[in-house]
C-alpha angles and dihedrals in degrees: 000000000000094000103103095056093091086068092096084198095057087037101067084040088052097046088037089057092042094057092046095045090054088048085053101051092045083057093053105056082043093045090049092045087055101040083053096035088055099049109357084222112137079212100062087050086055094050100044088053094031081059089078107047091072086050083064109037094034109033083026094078091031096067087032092110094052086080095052093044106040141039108293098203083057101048086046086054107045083046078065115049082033094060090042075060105055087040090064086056095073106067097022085069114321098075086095101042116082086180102059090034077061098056088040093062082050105060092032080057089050099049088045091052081054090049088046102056095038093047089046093043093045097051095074088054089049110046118028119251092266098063090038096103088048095052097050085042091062091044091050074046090054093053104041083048091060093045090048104043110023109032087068084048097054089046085061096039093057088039099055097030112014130255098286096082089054095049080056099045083050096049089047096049083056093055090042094053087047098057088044093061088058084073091071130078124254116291109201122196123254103219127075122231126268142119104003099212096033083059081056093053094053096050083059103049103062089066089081097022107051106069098214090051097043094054096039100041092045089048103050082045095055090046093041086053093057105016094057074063089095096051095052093056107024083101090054091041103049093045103023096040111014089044088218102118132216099309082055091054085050098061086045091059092043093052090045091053082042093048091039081059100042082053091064096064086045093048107063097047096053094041080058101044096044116001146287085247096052093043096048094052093038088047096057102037091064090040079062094045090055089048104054081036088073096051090051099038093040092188122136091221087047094046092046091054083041088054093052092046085048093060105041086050090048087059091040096060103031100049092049079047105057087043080052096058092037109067094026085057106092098241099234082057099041089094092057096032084050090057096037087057096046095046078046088057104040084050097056090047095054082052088053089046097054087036086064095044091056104041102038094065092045102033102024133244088272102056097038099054094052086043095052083043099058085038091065094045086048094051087043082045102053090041091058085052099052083050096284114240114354111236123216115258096240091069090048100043105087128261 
């Protein structure tokens, strides 16, 4: 896993995202003790995270074209001091508005979208394609340690001080990510410059088009509709159904970060020993067979293992699949496909979300959660049917 760190290139990106990403988790416990101390409405609290989620699948696409066309280290670079900025924002006179703290998570949304597509579409050009699973693998790595070690933390940090030294430690991880990405070389953009919506356009296209794409990214969205399911009612399961409280859910959450980790020293030798395609679509159907397996055992032992095996598959089907966009994305189009798969992805999860809200009340935790199970092995099921995940020729042809 660790391979792709001597890439000095990959290894400043890599430090630069990890900063920012601990910056990121500390907010958002700070950001969610705010949105509740303010109204203790579960609402509010929606609204002020759910601000961010069309930042994502709406201005996402949109800017898509800013990391074919620019400099990539530089629009990592201004995402960041941008969102230090915005940040800022928060305690100097934003701490007492819901609303602004609304249009805040927006446009944060939005910058990180832009981080997002130029630092995805930057990491082939960095590491070879041998090391390119490693490489996503440390940047999956990057997120799950953050979870692990500094969400609790900043749990901790806004209990015994208050939230506005966490709004601080965030704006200065920005800066700090920043400064580290000055450490890479220039990283021009691929695409000439033309018509600005018509660019947009183009990133867009090759999700239907392309055949690989088509048939990863549609797949991953029809998974992510039924599979984010389960994040949307683990809280109602552990306590509601499980009878084992918060403290139980928390756990939950805790074996599901260990097992996503777990995943990432599992990951690289399959992928070399089969393929990036046949892990990814084996990975996920299991990971739909654990999950309608919780709704049917509703144990609390058997949903903690379950927890574990849901998050090493997570990492096994979402780090081949990354590698799988990647280099089937032109790379004068990889900026814009990379936004319009994230924007793909945040809007499935929004559909699972409301999914969740209007069966649970009607079917149960238990049966929706084996029925949105069953539904991601299906969709993985009828995929392999129809020749699974095309691969590019030059991994067929011999020698």
């Amino acid at each position: 896993m660790w391979s792709a760190l001597v890439y000095p290139g990959f290894r400043w990106l890599f430090l630069s995202s990890l900063v920012s990403l601990i910056g990121s988790k500390i907010h958002r416990i700070a950001l969610l003790f705010v949105a509740y101390q303010e109204t203790q409405n579960a609402v509010w609290i929606s609204l002020v995270l759910g601000g961010a989620i069309p930042g994502t699948a709406v201005l996402g696409p949109l800017l898509g074209p800013l990391s074919d066309r620019y400099d990539r280290r530089t629009l990592m670079a201004l995402s960041n001091l941008l969102r230090a900025a915005l940040v800022a924002c928060i305690p100097l006179f934003a701490i007492g508005s819901l609303p602004l703290l609304m249009v805040i998570s927006f446009f944060m949304a939005a910058l990180e979208s832009v981080h997002y597509a130029a630092s995805n579409s930057a990491i082939p050009e960095m590491v070879p394609e041998s090391a390119l699973d490693s490489a996503n693998g440390l940047m999956t790595f990057a997120m799950r340690f953050a979870d692990v070690g500094f969400v609790a933390l900043g749990g901790v940090l806004v209990a015994a001080v208050g939230p506005v030294p966490a709004f601080w430690i965030n704006v200065a991880t920005h800066g700090l990510a920043a400064a580290l990405l000055l450490f890479i070389s220039s990283l021009p953009g691929k695409a000439q410059k033309g018509n600005y919506f018509a660019a947009v356009v183009a990133g867009i296209r090759p999700l239907w088009q392309n055949p690989i794409l088509r048939r990863t990214i549609g797949t991953l969205a029809l998974a992510a509709a039924f599979g984010s399911v389960e994040a949307a009612l683990g809280i109602v399961y552990a306590v509601g159904a499980l009878k084992i409280g918060v403290q139980g859910f928390g756990l939950f959450e805790a074996l599901m970060a260990g097992g996503a980790i777990l995943g990432l020293f599992v990951t690289m030798p399959l992928i070399k020993r089969s393929s990036r395609e046949a892990v990814f679509l084996w990975s996920l159907g299991i990971w739909g067979v654990f999950m309608a397996s919780i709704g049917l055992f509703p144990q609390p032992i058997w949903a903690g293992i379950a927890m574990v095996f849901l998050g090493l598959l997570n990492t096994m089907f979402i780090v081949p699949a990354r590698s799988i966009i990647q280099l089937a994305a032109p790379p004068e189009l990889r900026g814009r496909i990379m936004a319009a798969f994230s924007a793909t992805m945040q809007s499935a999860v929004l559909m699972g979300t409301f999914l969740a809200g209007v069966l649970e009340p009607r079917l149960g935790v238990l049966v929706v959660l084996s029925l949105s199970g069953l539904a991601v092995s299906s969709v993985v099921f009828i995929v392999s049917l129809r020749g699974g995940i095309p691969r590019p020729v030059q991994q067929v042809q011999p020698g």
